[in-house]
N, C-alpha and C positions, 0 to 999 in steps of 0.2 A: 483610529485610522488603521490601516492595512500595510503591514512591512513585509513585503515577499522578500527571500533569497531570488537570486539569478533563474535557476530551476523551475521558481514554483510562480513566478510573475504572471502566464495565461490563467492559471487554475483562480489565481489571486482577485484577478481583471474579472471575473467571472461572480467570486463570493462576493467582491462591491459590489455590483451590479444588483445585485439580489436581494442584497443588506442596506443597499444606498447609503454603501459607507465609499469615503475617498481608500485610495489607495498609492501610497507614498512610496515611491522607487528608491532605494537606499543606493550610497555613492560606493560601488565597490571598486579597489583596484589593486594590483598586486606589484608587489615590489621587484627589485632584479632580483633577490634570494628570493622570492616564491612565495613570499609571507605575504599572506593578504591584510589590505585596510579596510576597515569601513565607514560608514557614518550616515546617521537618519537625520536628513536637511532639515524636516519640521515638526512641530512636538504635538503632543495631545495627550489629554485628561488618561485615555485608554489607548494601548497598542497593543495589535494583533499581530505576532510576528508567525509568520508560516514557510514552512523550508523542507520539500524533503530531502533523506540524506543517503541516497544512491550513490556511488562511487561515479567520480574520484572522489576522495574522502576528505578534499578541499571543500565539499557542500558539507559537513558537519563543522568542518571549524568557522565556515562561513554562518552557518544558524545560533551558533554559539556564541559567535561575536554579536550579531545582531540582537543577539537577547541580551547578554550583556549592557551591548548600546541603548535599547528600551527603558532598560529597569533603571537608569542613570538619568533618565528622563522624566518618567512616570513610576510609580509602586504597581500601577494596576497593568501587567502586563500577559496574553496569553497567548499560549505557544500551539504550533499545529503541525504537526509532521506529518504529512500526505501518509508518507512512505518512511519510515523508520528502519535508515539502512544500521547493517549489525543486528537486527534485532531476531534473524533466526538460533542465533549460538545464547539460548535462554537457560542452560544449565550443561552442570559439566560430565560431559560424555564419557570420555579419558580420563586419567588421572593427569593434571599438569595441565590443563585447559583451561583459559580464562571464559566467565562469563561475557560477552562482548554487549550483550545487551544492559545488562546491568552497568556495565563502565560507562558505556552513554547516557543511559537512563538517570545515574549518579550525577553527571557533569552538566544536565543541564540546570542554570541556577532558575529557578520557577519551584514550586508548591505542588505545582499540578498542568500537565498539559494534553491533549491531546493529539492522537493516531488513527488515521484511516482502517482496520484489519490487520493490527499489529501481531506476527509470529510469534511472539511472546504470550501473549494476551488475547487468544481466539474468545475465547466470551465475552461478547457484546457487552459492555457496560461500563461500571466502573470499580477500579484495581488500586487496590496499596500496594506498589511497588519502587521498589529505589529509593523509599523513602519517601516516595511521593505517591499524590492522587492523581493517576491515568487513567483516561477516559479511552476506549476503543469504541470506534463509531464503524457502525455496519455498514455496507457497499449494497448488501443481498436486494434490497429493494430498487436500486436503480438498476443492477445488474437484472432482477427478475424482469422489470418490464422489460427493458433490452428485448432480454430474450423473449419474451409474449410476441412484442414486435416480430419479432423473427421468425413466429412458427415452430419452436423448438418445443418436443415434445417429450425427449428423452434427459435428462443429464445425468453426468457421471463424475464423481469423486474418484483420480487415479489414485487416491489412498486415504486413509483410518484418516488423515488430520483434515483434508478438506472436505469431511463429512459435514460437519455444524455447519461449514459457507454454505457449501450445497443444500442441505435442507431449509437454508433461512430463505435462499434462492428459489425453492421451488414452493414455500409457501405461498409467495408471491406469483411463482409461473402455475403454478396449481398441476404439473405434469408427473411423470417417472422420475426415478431418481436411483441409481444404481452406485457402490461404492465397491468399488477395488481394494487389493491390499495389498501393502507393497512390502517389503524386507531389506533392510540395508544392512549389509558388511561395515562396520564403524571404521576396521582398517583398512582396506582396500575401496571400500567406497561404491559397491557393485551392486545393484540395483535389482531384485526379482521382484516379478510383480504375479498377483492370482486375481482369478473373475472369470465370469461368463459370457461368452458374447452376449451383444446386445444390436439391437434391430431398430433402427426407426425411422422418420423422412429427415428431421434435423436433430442430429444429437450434440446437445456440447456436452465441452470435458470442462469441469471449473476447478482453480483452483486459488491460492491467496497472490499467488505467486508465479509469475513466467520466467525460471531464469536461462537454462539450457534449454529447457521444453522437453527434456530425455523424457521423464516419466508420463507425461502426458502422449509425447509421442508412444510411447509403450502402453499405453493403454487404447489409444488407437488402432492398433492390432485387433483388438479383441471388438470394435464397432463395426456395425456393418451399416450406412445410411447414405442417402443422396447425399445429402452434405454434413460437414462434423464443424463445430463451433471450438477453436481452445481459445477458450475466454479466461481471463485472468484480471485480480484488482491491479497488482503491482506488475507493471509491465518491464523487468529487470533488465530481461534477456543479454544472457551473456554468450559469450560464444558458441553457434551451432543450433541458435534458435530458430534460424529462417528455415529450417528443416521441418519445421510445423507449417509451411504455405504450400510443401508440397503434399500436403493430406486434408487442407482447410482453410478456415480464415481465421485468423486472428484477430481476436478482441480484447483490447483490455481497459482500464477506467485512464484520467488523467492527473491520479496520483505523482506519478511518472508520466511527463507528457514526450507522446509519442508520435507515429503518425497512426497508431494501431487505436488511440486513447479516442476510440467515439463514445465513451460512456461516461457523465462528468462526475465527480463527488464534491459540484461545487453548492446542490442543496446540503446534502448529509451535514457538510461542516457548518454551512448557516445555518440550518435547522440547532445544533449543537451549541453555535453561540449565543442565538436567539435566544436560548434555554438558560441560559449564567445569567444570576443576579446582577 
C-alpha cells in the first residue's frame, strides 16, 4: 500500500492509479506545542511511504515519523521524496557550514530510498550516499514531451548545473539547447550571469529548481521569442517568484504540487517501483 505525507496525497492518488495499488491516508494531527502525531490505520506485507520535504520543515519530521511508523509494521518498507527539501547544501562551502543534505539523508531509517532530480545527486541513477543506496529518478522525459507539446524549439540552461537536466530534456524534444554561466559571490550572495542572446518562437529556461526565479529571470534578458517557457522540476518558489509571469508561463512537474504542476512524475516513480524485486 501507499502512505503519502499531507504534501504529497495528489501525486500519491495518481501512482495508485497506475500501479493498482490502494492508497492508505495516515492519521496526522498536531498537538497544542506543535509536535505532531501520527499513525498508519492499516498494515501490509509492503509500504510505500512518499513525502516531499519542502518547508515548513514540519513536512520532514512528518516523512520521518511515518517511515518510522511503517517499518514497526512491515521490514519491507520504501521511501520516495518527490522533492528532497535541504538537499541543495551538498558540501561545505564555508568553513563552519553543515552539510544539510547529508543530516537528512543520515536520519532517514531505510537502506535505500528514492528522489525525483535530487540537487545533490544530478546523475540519474543510482548513489552511495549517507550510507545508503539513493536512487535519483529522471523528470527529462515527461518534461521533454511537455515541451514537444508545446512547440518549444529552443531551451536554455540559466547555468553550468542545469546542463545535464537540459540535455536529457532535449534528447527527448530533439531541438537547441543553449547554457548560460552564472558566478556567485559565496558571501554576499550576488548573482552574474554570461551568454548570448538567443532567438526562437518558444524558448524555455529549465532548470531542477524554481525557488526566487532571480537567475532564470536573468537569463530571460538575454532571449528574445514570442513566448519563453521557465519550466522547473521542483516548483519551490519562494519569495519574488511571481516575477517570472510577467515575462512567461510558468511550468513545473507535481513534485511540489502547485497550481503551476501540469507535468506529473507520477509514471517516473511507478516506473521506478515496478523495477524493485
Amino acid at each position: 500500500m501507499i502512505v503519502p505525507t499531507r504534501v504529497s496525497r495528489l501525486l500519491a492518488e495518481r501512482i495508485g492509479r497506475i500501479m493498482e495499488e490502494r492508497v492508505v491516508l495516515p492519521l496526522v494531527k498536531e498537538f497544542r506545542d506543535g509536535e505532531l502525531y501520527v499513525r498508519i490505520p492499516e498494515e501490509d506485507e509492503r509500504i510505500v511511504v512518499i513525502g516531499s520535504t519542502h518547508q515548513p520543515d514540519r513536512n520532514w519530521v512528518e516523512l520521518l515519523l511515518l517511515v518510522d511508523a511503517a517499518k514497526r509494521i512491515t521490514d519491507s518498507v520504501e521511501v520516495i521524496i518527490p522533492y528532497f527539501g535541504y538537499g541543495r547544501q551538498d558540501k561545505v562551502f564555508l568553513r563552519g557550514e553543515p552539510v544539510s543534505a547529508e543530516v537528512f539523508g543520515r536520519a532517514l531509517p531505510v537502506e535505500r530510498f528514492a528522489s525525483v532530480e535530487p540537487h545533490f545527486a544530478r546523475r540519474i541513477g543510482t548513489h552511495h550516499l549517507f550510507g545508503k543506496e539513493v536512487h535519483s529518478l529522471s523528470a527529462a522525459e515527461v518534461i521533454g514531451k511537455f515541451l514537444k507539446e508545446r512547440g518549444v524549439d529552443i531551451i536554455v540552461a540559466p547555468d553550468e548545473g542545469a546542463n545535464d537536466l537540459v540535455e536529457r530534456v532535449n534528447k527527448v524534444l530533439g531541438g537547441e539547447s543553449v547554457v548560460f554561466h552564472k558566478e556567485r559571490d559565496r558571501y554576499s550572495g550576488r548573482v552574474r550571469l554570461k551568454g548570448e542572446r538567443v532567438g526562437g518562437e518558444v524558448v524555455a529556461i529549465v532548470d531542477d529548481i524554481i525557488g526566487s526565479g532571480a537567475t532564470m529571470l536573468m537569463a530571460s534578458g538575454y532571449v528574445e521569442a514570442k513566448k519563453v517557457l521557465f519550466v522547473g522540476v521542483h516548483g519551490v518558489f519562494s519569495p519574488g517568484w511571481e516575477r517570472l509571469k510577467e515575462k512567461g508561463e510558468v511550468i513545473v512537474t507535481d513534485t511540489i504540487q502547485r497550481k503551476e504542476s501540469v507535468v506529473s512524475v507520477a509514471e517516473v516513480i511507478s516506473n521506478w517501483l515496478k523495477s524493485l524485486p
